[in-house]
C-alpha positions as CSV (number, residue, x, y, z in Angstrom):
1,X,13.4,132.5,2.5
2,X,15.4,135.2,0.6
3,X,16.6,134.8,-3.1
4,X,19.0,131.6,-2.7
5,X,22.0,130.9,-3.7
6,X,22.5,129.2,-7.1
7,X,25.9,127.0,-5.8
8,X,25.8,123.5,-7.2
9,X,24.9,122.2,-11.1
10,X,21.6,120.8,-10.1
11,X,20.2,123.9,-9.1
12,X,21.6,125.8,-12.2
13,X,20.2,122.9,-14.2
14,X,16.4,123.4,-12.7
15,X,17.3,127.4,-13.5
16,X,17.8,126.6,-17.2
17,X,15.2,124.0,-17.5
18,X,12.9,127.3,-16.3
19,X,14.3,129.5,-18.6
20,X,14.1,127.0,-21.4
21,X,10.3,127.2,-20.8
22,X,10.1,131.1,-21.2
23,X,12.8,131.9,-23.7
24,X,13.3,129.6,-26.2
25,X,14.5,129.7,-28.9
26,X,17.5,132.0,-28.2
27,X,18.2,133.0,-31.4
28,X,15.7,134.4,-33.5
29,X,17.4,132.9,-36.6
30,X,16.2,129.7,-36.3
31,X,13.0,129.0,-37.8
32,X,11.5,126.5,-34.8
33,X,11.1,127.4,-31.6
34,X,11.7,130.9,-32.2
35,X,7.6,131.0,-34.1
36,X,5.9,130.4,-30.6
37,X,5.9,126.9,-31.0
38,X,5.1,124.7,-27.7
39,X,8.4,123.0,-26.4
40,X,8.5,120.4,-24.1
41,X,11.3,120.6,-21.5
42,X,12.8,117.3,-19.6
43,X,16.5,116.7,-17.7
44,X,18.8,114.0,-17.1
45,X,17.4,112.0,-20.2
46,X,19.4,110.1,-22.9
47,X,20.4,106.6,-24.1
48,X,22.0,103.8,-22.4
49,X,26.0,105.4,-23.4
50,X,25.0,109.0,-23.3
51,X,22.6,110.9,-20.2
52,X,21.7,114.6,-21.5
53,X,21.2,117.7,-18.3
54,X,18.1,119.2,-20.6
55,X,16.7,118.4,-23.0
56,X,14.0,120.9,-25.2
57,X,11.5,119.1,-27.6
58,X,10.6,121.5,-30.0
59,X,6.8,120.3,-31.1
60,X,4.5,120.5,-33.7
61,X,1.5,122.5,-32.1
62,X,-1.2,120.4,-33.7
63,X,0.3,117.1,-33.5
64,X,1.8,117.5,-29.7
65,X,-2.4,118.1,-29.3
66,X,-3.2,114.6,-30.5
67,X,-0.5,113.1,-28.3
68,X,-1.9,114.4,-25.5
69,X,-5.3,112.4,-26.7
70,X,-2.7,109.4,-26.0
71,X,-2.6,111.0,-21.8
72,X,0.1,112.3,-19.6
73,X,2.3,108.8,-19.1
74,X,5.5,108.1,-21.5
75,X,5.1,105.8,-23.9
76,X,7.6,103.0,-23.2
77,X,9.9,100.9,-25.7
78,X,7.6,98.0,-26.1
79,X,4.1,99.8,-26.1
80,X,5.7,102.3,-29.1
81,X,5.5,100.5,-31.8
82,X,2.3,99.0,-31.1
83,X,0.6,102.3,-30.7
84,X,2.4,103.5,-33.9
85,X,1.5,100.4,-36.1
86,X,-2.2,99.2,-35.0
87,X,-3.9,99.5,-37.7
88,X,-7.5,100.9,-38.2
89,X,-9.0,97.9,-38.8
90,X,-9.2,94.7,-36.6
91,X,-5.9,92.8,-37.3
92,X,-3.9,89.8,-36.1
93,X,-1.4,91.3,-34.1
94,X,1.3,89.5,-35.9
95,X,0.2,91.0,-39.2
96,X,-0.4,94.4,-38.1
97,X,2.9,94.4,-36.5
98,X,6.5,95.0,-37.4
99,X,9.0,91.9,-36.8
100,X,10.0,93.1,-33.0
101,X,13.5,91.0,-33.4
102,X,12.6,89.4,-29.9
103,X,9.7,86.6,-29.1
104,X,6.2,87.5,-29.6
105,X,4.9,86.7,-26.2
106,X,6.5,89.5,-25.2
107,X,4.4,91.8,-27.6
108,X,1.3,90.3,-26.1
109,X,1.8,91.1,-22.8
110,X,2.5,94.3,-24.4
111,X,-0.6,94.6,-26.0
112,X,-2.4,93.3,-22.8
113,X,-0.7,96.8,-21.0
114,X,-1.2,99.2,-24.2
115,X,-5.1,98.2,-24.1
116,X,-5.2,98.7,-20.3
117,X,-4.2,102.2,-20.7
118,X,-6.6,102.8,-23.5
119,X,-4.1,103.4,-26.3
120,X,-5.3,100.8,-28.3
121,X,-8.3,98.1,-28.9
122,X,-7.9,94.3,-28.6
123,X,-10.5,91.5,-29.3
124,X,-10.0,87.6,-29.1
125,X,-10.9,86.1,-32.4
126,X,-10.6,82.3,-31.8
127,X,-7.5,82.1,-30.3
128,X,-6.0,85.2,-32.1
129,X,-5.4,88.2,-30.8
130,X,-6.1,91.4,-32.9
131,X,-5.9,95.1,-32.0
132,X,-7.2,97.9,-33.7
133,X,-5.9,101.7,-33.1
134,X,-8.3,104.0,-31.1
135,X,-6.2,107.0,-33.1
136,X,-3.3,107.7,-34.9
137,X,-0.1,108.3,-33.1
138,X,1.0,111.8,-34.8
139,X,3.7,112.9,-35.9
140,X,4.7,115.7,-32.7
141,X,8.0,116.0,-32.6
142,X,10.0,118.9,-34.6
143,X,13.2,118.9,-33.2
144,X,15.4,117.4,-30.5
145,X,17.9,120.2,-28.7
146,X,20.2,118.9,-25.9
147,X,22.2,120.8,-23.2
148,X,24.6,120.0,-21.4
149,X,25.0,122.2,-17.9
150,X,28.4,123.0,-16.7
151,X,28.2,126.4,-14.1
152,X,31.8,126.1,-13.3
153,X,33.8,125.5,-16.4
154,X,37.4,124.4,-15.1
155,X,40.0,122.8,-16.8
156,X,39.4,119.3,-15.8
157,X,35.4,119.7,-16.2
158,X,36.3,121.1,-19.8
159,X,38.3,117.7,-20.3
160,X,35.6,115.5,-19.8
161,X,33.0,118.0,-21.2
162,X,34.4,118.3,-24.5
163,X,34.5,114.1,-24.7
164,X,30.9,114.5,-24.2
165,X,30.1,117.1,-26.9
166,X,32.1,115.0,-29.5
167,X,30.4,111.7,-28.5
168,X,26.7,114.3,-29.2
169,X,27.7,115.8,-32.4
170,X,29.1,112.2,-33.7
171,X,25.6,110.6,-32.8
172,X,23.6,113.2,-33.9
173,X,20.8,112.0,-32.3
174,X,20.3,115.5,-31.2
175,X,19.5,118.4,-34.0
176,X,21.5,121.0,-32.0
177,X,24.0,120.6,-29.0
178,X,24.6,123.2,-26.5
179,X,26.7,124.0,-23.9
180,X,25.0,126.1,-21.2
181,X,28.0,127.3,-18.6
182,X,28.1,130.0,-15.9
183,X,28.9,133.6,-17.5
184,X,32.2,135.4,-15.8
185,X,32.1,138.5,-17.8
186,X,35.9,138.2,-19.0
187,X,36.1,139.7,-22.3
188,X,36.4,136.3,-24.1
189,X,34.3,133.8,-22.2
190,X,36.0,130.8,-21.0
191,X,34.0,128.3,-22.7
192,X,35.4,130.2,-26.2
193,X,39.1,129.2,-24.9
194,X,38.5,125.1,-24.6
195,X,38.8,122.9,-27.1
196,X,34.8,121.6,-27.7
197,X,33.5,120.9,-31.1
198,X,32.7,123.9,-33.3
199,X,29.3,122.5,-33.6
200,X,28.0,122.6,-30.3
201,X,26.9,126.4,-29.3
202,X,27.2,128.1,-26.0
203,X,25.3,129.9,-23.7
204,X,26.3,131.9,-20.7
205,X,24.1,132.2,-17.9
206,X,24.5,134.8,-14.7
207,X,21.4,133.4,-12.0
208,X,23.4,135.6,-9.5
209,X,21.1,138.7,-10.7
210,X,17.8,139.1,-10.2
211,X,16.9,135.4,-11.5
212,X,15.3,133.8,-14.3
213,X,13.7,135.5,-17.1
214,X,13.4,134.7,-20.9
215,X,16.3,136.6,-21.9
216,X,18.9,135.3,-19.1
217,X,21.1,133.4,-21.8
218,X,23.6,135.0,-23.8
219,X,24.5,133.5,-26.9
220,X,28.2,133.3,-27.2
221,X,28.8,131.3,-29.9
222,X,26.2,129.1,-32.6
223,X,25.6,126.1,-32.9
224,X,25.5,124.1,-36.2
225,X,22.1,121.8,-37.2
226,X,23.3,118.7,-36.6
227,X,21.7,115.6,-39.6
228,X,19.5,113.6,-37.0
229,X,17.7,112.1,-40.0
230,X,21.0,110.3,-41.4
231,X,22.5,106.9,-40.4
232,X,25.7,107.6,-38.3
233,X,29.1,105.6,-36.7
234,X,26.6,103.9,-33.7
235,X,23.3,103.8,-35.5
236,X,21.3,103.0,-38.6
237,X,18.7,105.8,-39.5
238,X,16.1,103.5,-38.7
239,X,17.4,102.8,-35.0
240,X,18.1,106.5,-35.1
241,X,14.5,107.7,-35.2
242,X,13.4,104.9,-32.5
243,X,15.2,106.2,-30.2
244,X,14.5,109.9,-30.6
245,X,11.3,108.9,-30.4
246,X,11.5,107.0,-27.1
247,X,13.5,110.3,-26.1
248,X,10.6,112.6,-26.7
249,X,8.4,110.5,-25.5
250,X,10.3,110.4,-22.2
251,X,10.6,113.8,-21.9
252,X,7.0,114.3,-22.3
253,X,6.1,111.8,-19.5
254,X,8.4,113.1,-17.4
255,X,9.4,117.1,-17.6
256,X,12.0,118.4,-15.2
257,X,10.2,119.2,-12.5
258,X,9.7,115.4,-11.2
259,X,12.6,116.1,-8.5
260,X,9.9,115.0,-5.9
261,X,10.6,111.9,-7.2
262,X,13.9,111.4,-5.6
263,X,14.1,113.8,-3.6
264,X,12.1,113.8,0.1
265,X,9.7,116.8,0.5
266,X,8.2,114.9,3.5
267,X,11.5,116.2,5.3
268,X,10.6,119.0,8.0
269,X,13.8,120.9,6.5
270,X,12.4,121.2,2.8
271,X,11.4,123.9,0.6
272,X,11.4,125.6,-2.2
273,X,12.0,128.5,-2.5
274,X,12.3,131.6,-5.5
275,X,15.0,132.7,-7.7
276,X,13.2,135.1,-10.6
277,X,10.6,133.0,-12.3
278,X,12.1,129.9,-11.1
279,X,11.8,127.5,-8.5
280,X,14.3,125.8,-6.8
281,X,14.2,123.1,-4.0
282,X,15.8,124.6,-0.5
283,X,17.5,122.0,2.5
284,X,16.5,124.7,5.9
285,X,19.1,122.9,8.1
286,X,21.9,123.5,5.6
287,X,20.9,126.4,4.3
288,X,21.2,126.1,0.9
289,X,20.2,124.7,-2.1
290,X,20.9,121.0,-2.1
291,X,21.3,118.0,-4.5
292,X,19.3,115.3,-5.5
293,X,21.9,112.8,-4.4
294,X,22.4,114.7,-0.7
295,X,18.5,115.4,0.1
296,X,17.2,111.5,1.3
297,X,16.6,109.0,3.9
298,X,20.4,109.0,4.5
299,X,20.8,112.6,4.8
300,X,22.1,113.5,8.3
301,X,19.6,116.3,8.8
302,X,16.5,114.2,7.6
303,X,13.6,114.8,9.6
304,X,10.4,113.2,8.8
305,X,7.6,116.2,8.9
306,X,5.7,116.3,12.4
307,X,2.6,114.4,12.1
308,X,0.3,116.9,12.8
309,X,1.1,119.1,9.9
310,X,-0.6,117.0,8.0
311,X,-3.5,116.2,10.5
312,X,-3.9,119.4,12.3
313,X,-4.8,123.1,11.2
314,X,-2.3,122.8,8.7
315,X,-3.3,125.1,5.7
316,X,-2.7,122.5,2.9
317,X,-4.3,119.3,2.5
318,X,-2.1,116.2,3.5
319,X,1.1,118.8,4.6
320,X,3.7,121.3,3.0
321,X,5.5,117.9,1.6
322,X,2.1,117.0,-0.1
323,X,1.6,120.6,-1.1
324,X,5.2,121.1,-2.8
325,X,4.4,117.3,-5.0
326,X,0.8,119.1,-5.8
327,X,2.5,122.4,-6.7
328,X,5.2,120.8,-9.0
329,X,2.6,118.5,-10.8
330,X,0.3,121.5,-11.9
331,X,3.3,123.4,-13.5
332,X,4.2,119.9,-15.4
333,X,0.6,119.8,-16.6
334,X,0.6,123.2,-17.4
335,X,3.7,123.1,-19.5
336,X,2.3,119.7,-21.3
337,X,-0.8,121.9,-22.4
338,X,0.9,124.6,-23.9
């Protein structure tokens, strides 16, 4: 299939997420990111209130190495602070742990899944539990950058846009805010004409060219450092730091290229296809790139794929579906192991 189309957000989200990976940080001013640190790239990730397009975890090379010691799943809510707070010794559980505000049955059953997954010891003594760490859960995470994607940046998507923005640079559970928007070469970009916060930055993007490369964006306006580190309106500075935690930890476990999650590669009419140094999923019976929320079961056009792709002659192993899930998982890997 020839270079497609980039006509709907969720493709021009997948096309930054890409060019996240190769280019940032855009500016050469800041000091992370730009030093060839590793980042970690996720989408549609956030808090219960607030659901970020991308977000880019800037990481400490050394310590994002030890959290890989920890494997390739997030680690949830509940097994956090366990990992973060077993001590190096054998402990009772309830001494070695912080208060977690709910009852503690609930932290054992914890403990029973954190030792499943090797993350930490446990040992009856009696009829005590105590845990011991395995190793120290580092300290990976340098930064926190979120983006939000708009491609087509009309009045009314401006409106509820710059709500957004305000809500992000109030919180500041992010360090930077972004707005990444389609570029329309008009002298002043409209982005620079709508009433966002001053702190959030911009960057244009034009995927209509010959794709994605790491210097697509075009900085049109910078952002400020937002103080994730202080208490704010919503959150203490304790409460603050769990839940960028739990944010980078998500992003980790997940990336952005996990679309195989909900979308249905098994369909006949699915593929990917090129766009630069991106990839970007490809419906053949509409002929274009389609959504998450159109590409399922319910999807007029869905066609499961023809049994004997994956049983007969068929160059990949278990069928192009299979082959497209394999594809996507070695690139996720790949970018966790930077």
């Amino acid at each position: 299939m020839s270079t497609p189309t980039v006509d709907s957000e969720f493709s021009f989200e997948l096309l930054v997420c890409r060019w996240a990976e190769l280019g940032w940080h855009p500016t050469a001013a800041s000091s992370d990111g730009a030093d060839g640190a590793p980042v970690i790239v996720s989408r549609q990730l956030g808090t219960q209130r607030r659901r970020w397009d991308t977000i880019v975890i800037e990481c400490d090379p050394a310590g994002l190495a030890a959290r890989r010691e920890f494997g390739d799943r997030a680690i949830d809510g509940e097994l956090l602070p366990i990992v973060r707070h077993a001590p190096a010794e054998w402990a009772y559980y309830r001494d070695a742990l912080p208060d977690p505000g709910y009852p503690w049955r609930y932290v054992r059953e914890a403990i029973h899944r954190a030792a499943a997954r090797g993350l930490v010891e446990k040992r009856k003594n009696g009829n005590r539990i105590e845990i011991r760490r395995k190793r120290p859960y580092p300290d990976w995470v340098r930064r926190i950058v979120a983006v939000e994607n708009k491609p087509d940046l009309d009045a009314s998507a401006a409106a509820a846009l710059s709500d957004q923005l305000e809500h992000d640079v109030e919180t500041a559970l992010a360090d930077e805010v972004w707005l990444a928007t389609g570029r329309t070469g008009d002298r002043v970009e409209p982005a620079l004409l709508r009433q966002f916060p001053v702190e959030a930055g911009v960057l244009t993007f034009d995927f209509a060219g010959p794709g994605v490369d790491a210097d697509a964006a075009t900085v049109d306006w910078l952002p400020s450092e937002l103080d994730a580190a202080a208490p704010s309106e919503r959150f203490d500075a304790a409460e603050k730091a769990r839940r960028r935690r739990l944010i980078a930890e998500r992003a980790y476990g997940k990336g952005w290229r996990s679309i195989t999650e909900t979308m249905r590669p098994d369909c006949r009419w699915f593929e990917v296809a090129r766009a630069g140094r991106g990839i970007v999923p490809v419906c053949g019976a509409k002929g274009r790139c389609q959504t998450e929320s159109e590409c399922s079961s319910r999807c007029g056009s869905f066609e499961p794929e023809p049994p004997q792709w994956r049983t007969k002659g068929w160059p990949i192993d278990g069928g192009p579906g299979q082959g497209v899930r394999e594809l996507l998982e070695r690139r996720r890997e790949r970018a966790r192991r930077r």
